[in-house]
PDB file of the backbone (N, CA, C, O) and the ligand in Angstrom, with CONECT records:
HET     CA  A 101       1
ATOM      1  N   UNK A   1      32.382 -11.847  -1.274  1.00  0.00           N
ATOM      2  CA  UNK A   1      33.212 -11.480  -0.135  1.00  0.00           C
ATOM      3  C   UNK A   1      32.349 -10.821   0.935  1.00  0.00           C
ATOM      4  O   UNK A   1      31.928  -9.694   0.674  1.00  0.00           O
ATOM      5  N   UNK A   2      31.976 -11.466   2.303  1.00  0.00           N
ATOM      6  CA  UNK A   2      31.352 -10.853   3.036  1.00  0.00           C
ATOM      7  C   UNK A   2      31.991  -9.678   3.750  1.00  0.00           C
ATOM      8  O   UNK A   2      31.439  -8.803   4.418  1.00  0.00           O
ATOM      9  N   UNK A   3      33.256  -9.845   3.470  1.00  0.00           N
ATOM     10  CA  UNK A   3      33.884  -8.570   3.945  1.00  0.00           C
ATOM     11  C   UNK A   3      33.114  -7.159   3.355  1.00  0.00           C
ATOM     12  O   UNK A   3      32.902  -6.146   4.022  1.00  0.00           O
ATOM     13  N   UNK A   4      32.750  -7.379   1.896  1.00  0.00           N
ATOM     14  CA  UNK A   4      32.217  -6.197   1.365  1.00  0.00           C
ATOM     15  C   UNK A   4      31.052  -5.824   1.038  1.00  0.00           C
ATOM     16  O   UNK A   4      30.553  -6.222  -0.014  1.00  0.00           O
ATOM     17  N   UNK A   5      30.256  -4.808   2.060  1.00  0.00           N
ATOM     18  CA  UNK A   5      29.077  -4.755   1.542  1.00  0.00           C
ATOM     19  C   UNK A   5      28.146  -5.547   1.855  1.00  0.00           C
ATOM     20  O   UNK A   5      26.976  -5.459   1.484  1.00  0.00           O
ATOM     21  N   UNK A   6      28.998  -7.036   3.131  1.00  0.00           N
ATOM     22  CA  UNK A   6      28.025  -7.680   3.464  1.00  0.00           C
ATOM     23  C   UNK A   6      27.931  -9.033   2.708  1.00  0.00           C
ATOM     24  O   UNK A   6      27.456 -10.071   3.169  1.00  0.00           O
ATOM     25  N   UNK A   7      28.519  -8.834   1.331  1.00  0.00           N
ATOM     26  CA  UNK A   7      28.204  -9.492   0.630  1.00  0.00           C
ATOM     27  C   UNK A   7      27.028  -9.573  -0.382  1.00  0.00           C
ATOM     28  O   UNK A   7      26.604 -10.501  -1.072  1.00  0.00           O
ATOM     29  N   UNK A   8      26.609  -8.139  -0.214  1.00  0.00           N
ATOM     30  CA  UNK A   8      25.503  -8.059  -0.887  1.00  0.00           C
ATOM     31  C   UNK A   8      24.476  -8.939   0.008  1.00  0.00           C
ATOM     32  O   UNK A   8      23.815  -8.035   0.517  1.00  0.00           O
ATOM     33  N   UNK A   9      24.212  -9.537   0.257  1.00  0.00           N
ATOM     34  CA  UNK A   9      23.139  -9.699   1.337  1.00  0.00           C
ATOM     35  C   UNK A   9      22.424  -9.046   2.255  1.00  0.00           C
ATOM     36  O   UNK A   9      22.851  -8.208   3.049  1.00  0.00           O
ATOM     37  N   UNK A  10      21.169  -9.494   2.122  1.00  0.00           N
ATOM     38  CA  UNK A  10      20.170  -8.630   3.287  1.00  0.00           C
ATOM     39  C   UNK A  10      20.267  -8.688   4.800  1.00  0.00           C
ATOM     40  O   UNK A  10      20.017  -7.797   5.612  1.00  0.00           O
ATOM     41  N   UNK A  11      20.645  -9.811   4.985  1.00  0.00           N
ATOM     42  CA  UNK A  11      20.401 -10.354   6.608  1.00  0.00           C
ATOM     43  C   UNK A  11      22.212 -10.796   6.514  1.00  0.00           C
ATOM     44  O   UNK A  11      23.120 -10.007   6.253  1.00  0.00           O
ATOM     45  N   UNK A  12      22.347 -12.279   6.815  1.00  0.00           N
ATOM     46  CA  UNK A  12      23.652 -12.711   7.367  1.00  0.00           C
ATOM     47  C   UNK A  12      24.462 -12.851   5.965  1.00  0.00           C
ATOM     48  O   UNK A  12      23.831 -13.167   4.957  1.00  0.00           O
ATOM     49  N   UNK A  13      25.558 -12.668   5.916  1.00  0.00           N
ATOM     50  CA  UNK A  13      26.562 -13.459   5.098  1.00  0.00           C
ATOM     51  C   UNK A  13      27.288 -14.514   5.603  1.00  0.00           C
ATOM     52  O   UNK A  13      27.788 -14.196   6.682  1.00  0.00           O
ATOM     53  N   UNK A  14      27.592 -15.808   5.215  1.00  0.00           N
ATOM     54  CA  UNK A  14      28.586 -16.505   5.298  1.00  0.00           C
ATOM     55  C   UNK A  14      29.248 -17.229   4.662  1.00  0.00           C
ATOM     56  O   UNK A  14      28.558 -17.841   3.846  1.00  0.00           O
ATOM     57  N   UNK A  15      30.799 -17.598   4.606  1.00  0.00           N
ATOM     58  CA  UNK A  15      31.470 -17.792   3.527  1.00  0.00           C
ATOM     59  C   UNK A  15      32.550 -18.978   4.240  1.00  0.00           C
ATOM     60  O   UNK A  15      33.074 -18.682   5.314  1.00  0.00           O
ATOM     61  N   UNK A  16      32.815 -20.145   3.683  1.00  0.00           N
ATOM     62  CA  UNK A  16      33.856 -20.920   3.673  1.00  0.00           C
ATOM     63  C   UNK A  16      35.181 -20.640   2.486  1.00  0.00           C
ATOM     64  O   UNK A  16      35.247 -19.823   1.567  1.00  0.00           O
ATOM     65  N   UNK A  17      35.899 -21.407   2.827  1.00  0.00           N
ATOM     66  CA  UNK A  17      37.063 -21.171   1.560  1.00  0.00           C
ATOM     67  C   UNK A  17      36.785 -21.327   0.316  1.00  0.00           C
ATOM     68  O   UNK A  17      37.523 -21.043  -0.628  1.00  0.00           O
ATOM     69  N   UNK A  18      35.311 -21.954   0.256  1.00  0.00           N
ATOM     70  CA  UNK A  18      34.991 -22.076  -1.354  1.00  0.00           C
ATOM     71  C   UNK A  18      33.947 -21.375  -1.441  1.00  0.00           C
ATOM     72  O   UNK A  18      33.728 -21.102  -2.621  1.00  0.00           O
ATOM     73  N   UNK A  19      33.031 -20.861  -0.595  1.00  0.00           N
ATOM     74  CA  UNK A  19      32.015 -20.732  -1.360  1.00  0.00           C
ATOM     75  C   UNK A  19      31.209 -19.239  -0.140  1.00  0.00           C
ATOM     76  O   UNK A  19      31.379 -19.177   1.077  1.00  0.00           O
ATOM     77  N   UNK A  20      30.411 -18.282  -0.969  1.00  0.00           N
ATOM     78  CA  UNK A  20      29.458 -17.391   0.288  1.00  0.00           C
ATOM     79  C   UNK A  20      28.117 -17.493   0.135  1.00  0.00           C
ATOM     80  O   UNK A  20      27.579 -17.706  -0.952  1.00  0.00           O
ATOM     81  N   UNK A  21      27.720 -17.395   0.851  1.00  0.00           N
ATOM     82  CA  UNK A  21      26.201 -17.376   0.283  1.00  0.00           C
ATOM     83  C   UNK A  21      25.180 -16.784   1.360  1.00  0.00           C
ATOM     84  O   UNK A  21      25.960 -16.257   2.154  1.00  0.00           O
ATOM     85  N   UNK A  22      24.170 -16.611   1.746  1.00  0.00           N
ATOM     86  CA  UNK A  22      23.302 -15.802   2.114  1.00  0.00           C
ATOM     87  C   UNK A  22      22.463 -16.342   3.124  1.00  0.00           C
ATOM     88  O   UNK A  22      21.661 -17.224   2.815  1.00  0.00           O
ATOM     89  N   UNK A  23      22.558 -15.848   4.512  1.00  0.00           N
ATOM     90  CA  UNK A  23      21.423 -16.328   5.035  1.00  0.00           C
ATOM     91  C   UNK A  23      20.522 -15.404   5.550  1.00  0.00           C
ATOM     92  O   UNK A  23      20.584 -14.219   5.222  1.00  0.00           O
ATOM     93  N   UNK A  24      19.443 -15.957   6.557  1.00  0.00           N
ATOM     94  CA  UNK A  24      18.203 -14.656   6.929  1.00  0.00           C
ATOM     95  C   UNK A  24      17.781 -15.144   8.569  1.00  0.00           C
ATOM     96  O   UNK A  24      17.317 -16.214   8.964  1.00  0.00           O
ATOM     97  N   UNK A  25      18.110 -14.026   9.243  1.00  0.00           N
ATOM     98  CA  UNK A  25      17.457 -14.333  10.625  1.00  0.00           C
ATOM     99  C   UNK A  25      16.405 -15.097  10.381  1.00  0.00           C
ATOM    100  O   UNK A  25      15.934 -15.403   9.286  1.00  0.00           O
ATOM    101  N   UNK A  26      15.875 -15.544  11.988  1.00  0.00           N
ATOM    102  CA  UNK A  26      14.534 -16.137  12.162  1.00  0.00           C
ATOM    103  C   UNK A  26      13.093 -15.643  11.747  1.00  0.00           C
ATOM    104  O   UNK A  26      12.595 -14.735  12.411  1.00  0.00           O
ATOM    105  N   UNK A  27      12.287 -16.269  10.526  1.00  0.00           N
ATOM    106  CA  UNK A  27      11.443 -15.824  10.432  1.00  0.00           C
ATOM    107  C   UNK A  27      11.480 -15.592   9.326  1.00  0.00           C
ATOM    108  O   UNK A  27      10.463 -15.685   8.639  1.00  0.00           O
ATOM    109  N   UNK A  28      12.760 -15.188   8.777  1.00  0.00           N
ATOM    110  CA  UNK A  28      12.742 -14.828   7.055  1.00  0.00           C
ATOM    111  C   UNK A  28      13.111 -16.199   6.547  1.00  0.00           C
ATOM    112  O   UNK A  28      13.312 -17.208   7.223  1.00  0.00           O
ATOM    113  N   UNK A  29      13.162 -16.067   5.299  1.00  0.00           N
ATOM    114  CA  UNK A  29      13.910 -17.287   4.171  1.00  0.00           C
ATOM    115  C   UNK A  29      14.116 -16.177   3.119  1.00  0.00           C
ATOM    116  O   UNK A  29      13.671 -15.089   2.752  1.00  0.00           O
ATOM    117  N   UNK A  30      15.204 -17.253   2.814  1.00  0.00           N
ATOM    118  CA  UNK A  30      15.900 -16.590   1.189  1.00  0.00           C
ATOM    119  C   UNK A  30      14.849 -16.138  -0.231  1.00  0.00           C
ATOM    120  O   UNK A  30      14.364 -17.146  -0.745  1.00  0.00           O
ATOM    121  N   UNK A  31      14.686 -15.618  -0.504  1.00  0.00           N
ATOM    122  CA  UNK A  31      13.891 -15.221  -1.485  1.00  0.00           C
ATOM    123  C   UNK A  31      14.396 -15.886  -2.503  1.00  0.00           C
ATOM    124  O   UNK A  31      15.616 -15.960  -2.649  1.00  0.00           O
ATOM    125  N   UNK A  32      13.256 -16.648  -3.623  1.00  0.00           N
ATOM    126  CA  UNK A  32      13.129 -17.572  -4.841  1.00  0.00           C
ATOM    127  C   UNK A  32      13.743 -16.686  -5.831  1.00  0.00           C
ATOM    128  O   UNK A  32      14.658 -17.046  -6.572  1.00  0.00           O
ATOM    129  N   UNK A  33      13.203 -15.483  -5.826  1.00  0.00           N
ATOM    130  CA  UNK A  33      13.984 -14.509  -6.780  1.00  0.00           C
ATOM    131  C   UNK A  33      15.212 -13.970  -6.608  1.00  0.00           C
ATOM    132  O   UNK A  33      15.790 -13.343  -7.496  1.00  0.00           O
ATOM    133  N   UNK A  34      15.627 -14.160  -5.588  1.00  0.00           N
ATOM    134  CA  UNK A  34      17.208 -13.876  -5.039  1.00  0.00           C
ATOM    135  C   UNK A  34      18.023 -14.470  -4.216  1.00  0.00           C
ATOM    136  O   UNK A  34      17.562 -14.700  -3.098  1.00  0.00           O
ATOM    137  N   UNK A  35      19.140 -14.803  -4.438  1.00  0.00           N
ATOM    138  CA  UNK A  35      19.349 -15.199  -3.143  1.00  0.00           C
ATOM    139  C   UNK A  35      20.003 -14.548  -2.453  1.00  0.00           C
ATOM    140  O   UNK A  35      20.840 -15.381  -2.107  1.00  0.00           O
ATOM    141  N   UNK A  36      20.280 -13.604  -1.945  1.00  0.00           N
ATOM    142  CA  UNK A  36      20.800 -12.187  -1.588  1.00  0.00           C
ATOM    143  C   UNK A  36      19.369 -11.828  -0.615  1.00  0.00           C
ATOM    144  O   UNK A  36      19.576 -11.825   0.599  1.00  0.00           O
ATOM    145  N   UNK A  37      18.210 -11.585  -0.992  1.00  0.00           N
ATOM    146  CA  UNK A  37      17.154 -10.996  -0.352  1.00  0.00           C
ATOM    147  C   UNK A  37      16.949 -12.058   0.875  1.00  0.00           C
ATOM    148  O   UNK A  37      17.401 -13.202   0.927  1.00  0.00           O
ATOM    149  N   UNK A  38      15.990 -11.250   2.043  1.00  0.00           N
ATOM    150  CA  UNK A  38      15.528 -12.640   3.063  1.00  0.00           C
ATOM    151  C   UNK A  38      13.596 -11.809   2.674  1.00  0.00           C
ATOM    152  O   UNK A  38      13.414 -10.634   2.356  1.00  0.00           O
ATOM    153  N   UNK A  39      12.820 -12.557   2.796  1.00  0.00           N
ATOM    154  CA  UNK A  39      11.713 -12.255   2.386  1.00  0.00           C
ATOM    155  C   UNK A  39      11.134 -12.609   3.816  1.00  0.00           C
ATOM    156  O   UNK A  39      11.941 -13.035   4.642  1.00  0.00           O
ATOM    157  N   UNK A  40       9.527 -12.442   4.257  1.00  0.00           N
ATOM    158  CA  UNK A  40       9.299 -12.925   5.195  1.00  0.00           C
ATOM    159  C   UNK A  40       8.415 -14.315   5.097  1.00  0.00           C
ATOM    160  O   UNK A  40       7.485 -14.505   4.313  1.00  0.00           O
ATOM    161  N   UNK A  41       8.901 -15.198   6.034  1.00  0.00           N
ATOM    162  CA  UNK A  41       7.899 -17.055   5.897  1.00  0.00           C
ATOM    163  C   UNK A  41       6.246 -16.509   6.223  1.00  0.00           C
ATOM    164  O   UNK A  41       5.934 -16.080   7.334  1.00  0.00           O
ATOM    165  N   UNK A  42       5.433 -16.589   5.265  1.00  0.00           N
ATOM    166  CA  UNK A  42       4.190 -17.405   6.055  1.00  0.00           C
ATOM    167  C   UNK A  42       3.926 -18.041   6.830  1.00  0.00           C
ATOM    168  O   UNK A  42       3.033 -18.794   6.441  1.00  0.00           O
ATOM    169  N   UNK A  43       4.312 -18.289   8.239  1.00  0.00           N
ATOM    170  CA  UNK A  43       3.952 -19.375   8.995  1.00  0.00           C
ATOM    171  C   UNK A  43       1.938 -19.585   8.786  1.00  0.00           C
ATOM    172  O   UNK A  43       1.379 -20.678   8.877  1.00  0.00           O
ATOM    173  N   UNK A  44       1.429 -18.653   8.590  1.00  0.00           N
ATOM    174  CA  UNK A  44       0.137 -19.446   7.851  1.00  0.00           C
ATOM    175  C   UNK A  44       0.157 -20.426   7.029  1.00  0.00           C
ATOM    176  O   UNK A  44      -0.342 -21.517   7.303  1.00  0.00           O
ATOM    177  N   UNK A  45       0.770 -20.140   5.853  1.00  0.00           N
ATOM    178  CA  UNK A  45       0.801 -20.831   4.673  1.00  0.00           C
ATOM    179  C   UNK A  45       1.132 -22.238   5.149  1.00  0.00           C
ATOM    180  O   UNK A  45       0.558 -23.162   4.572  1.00  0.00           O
ATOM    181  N   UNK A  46       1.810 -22.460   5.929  1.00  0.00           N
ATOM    182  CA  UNK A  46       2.542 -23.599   6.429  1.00  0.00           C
ATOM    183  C   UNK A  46       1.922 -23.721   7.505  1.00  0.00           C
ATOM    184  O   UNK A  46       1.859 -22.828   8.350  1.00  0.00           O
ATOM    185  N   UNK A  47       1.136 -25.377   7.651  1.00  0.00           N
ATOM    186  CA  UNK A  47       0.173 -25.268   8.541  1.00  0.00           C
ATOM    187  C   UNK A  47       0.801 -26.453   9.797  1.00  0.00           C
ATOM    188  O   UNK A  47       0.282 -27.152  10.667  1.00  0.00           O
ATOM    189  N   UNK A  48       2.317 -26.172   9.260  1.00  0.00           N
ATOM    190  CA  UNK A  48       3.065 -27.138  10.851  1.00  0.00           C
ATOM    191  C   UNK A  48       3.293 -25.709  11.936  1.00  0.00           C
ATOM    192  O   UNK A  48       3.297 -25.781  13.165  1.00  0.00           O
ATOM    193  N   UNK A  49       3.424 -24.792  11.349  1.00  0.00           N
ATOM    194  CA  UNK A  49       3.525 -23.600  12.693  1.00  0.00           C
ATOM    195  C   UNK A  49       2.495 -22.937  13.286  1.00  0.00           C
ATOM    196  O   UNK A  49       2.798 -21.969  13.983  1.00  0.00           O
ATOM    197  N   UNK A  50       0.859 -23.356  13.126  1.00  0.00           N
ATOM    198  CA  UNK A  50       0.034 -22.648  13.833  1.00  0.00           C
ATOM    199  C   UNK A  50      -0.575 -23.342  14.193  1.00  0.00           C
ATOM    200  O   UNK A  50      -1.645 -22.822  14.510  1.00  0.00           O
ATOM    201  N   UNK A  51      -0.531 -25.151  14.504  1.00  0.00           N
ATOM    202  CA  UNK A  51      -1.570 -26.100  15.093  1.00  0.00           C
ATOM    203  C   UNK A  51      -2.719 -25.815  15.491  1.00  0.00           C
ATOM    204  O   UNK A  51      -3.824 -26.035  14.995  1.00  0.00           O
ATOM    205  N   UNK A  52      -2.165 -24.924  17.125  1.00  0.00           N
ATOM    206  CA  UNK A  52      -3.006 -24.262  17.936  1.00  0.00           C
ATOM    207  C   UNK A  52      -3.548 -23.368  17.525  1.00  0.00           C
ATOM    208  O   UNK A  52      -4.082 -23.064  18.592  1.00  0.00           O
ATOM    209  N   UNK A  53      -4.052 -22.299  16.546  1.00  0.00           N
ATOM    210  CA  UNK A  53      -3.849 -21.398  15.914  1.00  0.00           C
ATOM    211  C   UNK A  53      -5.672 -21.533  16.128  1.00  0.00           C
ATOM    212  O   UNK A  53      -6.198 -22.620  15.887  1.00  0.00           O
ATOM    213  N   UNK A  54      -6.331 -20.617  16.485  1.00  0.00           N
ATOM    214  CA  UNK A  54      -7.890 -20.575  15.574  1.00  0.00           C
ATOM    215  C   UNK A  54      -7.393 -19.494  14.223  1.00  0.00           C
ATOM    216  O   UNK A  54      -7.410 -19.886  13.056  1.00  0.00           O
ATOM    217  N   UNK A  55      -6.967 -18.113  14.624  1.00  0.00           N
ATOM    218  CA  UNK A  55      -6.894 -17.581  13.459  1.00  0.00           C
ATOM    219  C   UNK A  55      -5.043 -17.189  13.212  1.00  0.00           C
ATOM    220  O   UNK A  55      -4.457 -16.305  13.835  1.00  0.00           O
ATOM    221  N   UNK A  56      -4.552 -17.887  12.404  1.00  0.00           N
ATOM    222  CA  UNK A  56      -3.076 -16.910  12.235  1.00  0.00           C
ATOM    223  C   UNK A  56      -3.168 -15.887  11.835  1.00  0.00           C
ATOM    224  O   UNK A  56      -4.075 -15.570  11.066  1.00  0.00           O
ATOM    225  N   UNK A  57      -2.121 -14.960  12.305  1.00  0.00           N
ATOM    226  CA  UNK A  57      -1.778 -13.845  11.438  1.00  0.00           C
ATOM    227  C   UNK A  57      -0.345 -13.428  10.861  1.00  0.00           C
ATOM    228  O   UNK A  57       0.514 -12.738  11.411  1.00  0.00           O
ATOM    229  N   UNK A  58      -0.327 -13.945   9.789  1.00  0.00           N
ATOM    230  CA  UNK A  58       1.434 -13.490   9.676  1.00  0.00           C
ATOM    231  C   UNK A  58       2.057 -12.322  10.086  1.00  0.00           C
ATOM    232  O   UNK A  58       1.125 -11.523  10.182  1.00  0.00           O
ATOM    233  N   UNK A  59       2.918 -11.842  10.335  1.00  0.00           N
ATOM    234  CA  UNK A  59       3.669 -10.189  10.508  1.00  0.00           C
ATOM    235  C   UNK A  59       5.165 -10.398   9.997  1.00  0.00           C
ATOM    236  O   UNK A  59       5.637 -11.534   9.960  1.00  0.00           O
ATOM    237  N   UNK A  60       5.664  -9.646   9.732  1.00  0.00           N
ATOM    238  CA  UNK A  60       6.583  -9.304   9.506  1.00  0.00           C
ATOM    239  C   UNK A  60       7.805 -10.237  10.239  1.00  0.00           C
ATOM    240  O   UNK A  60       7.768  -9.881  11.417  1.00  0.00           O
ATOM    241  N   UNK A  61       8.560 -10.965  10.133  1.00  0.00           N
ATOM    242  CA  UNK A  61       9.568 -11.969  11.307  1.00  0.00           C
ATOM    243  C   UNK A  61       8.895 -12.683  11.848  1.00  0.00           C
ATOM    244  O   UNK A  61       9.452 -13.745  12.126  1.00  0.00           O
ATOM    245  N   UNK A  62       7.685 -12.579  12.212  1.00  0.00           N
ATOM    246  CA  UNK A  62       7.056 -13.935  12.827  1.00  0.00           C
ATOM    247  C   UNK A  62       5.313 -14.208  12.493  1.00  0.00           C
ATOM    248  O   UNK A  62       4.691 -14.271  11.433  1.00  0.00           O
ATOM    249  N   UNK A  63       5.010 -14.296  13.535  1.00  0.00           N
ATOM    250  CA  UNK A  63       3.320 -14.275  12.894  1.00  0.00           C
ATOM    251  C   UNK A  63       2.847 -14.428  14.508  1.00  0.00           C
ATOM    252  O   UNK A  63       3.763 -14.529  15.324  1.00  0.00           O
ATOM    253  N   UNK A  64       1.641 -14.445  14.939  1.00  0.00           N
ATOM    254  CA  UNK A  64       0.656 -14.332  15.795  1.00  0.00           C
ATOM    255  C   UNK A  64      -0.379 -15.271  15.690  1.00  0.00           C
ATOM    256  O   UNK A  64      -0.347 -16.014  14.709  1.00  0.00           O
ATOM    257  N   UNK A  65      -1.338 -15.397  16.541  1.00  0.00           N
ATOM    258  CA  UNK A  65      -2.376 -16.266  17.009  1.00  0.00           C
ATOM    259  C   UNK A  65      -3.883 -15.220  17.792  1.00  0.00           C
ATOM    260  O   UNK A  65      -3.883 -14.736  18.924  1.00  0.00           O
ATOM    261  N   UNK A  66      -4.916 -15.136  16.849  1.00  0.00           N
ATOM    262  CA  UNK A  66      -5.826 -14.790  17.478  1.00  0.00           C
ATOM    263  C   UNK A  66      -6.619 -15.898  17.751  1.00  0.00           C
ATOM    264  O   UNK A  66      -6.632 -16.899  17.035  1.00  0.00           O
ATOM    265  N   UNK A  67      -7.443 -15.719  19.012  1.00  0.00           N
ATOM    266  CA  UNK A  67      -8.439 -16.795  19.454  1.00  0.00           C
ATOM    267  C   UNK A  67      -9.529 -16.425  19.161  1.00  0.00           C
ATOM    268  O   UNK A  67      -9.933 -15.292  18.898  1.00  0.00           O
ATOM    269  N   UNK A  68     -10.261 -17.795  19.213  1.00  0.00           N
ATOM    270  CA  UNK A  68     -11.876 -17.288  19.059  1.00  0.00           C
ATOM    271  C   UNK A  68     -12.698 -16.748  20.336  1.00  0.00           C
ATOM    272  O   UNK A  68     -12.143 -16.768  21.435  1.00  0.00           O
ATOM    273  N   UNK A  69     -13.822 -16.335  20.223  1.00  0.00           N
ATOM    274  CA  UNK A  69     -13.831 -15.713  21.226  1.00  0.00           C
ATOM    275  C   UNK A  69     -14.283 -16.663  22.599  1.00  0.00           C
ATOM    276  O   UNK A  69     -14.959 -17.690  22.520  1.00  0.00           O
ATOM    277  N   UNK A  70     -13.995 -16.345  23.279  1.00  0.00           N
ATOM    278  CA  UNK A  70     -13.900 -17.428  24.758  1.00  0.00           C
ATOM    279  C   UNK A  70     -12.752 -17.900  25.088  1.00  0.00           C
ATOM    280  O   UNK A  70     -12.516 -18.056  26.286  1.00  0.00           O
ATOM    281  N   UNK A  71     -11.779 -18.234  24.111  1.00  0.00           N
ATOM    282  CA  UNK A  71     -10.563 -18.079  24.613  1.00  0.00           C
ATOM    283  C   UNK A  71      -9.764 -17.383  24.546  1.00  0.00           C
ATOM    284  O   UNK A  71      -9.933 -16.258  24.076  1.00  0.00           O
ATOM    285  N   UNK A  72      -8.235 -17.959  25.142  1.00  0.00           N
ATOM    286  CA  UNK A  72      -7.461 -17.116  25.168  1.00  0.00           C
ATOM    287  C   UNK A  72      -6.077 -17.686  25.313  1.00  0.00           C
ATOM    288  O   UNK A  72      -5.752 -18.682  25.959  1.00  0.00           O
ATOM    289  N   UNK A  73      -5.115 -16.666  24.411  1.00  0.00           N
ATOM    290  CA  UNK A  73      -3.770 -17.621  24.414  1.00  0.00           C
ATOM    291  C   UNK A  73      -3.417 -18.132  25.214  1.00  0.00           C
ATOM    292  O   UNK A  73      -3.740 -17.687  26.315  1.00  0.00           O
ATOM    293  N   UNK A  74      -2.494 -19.441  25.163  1.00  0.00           N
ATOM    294  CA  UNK A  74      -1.818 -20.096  26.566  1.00  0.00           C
ATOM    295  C   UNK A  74      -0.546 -19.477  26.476  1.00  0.00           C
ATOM    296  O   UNK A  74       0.262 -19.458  25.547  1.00  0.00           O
ATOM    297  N   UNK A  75      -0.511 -18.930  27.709  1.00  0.00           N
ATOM    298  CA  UNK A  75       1.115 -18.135  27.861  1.00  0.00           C
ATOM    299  C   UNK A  75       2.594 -18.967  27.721  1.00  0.00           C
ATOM    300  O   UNK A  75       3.742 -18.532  27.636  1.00  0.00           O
ATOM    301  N   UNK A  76       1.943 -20.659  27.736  1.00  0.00           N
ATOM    302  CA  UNK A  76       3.319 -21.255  28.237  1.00  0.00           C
ATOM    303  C   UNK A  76       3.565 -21.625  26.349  1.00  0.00           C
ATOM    304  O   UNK A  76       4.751 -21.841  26.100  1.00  0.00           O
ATOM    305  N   UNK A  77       2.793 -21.695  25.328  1.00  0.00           N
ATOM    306  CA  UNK A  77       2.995 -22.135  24.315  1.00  0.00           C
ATOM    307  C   UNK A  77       3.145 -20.868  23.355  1.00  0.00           C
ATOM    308  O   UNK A  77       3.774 -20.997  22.305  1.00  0.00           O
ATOM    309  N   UNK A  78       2.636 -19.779  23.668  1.00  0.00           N
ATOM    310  CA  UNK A  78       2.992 -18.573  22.810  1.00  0.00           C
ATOM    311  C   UNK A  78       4.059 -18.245  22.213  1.00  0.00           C
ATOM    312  O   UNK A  78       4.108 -17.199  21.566  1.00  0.00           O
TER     313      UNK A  78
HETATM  314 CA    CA A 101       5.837 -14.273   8.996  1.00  0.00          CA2+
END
């Protein structure tokens, strides 16, 4: 019942007439060990979100892009 508690969930609850279950803002995913928790994605690990990337850095909800040196981020793709 997302009415209560959320539903026990970390991030979103949502529920149809049959069923609730758990979701996670942008940036998280559901945790393997729970599904209640939102954990945070690697966009490193996953090498479709940093193409441009010389160095990723994951953080917390999202992740970052350091350059090597001489360049420098493009503002329109950041
Ligand atoms: Ca991340």
């Amino acid at each position: 019942d997302c009415n209560h508690d959320n539903g026990g969930c970390d991030h979103e609850c949502e529920e149809d007439k049959y069923d609730e279950w758990c979701s996670c803002r942008e940036g998280f995913k559901i945790s393997t060990d729970d599904w209640r928790k939102c954990v945070d994605i690697d966009e490193c690990e996953d090498n479709t979100h940093h193409e441009d990337c010389h160095t990723c850095v994951n953080a917390e909800g999202n992740y970052t892009c350091r350059c090597r040196y001489g360049y420098e981020l493009d503002p329109i793709t950041e």
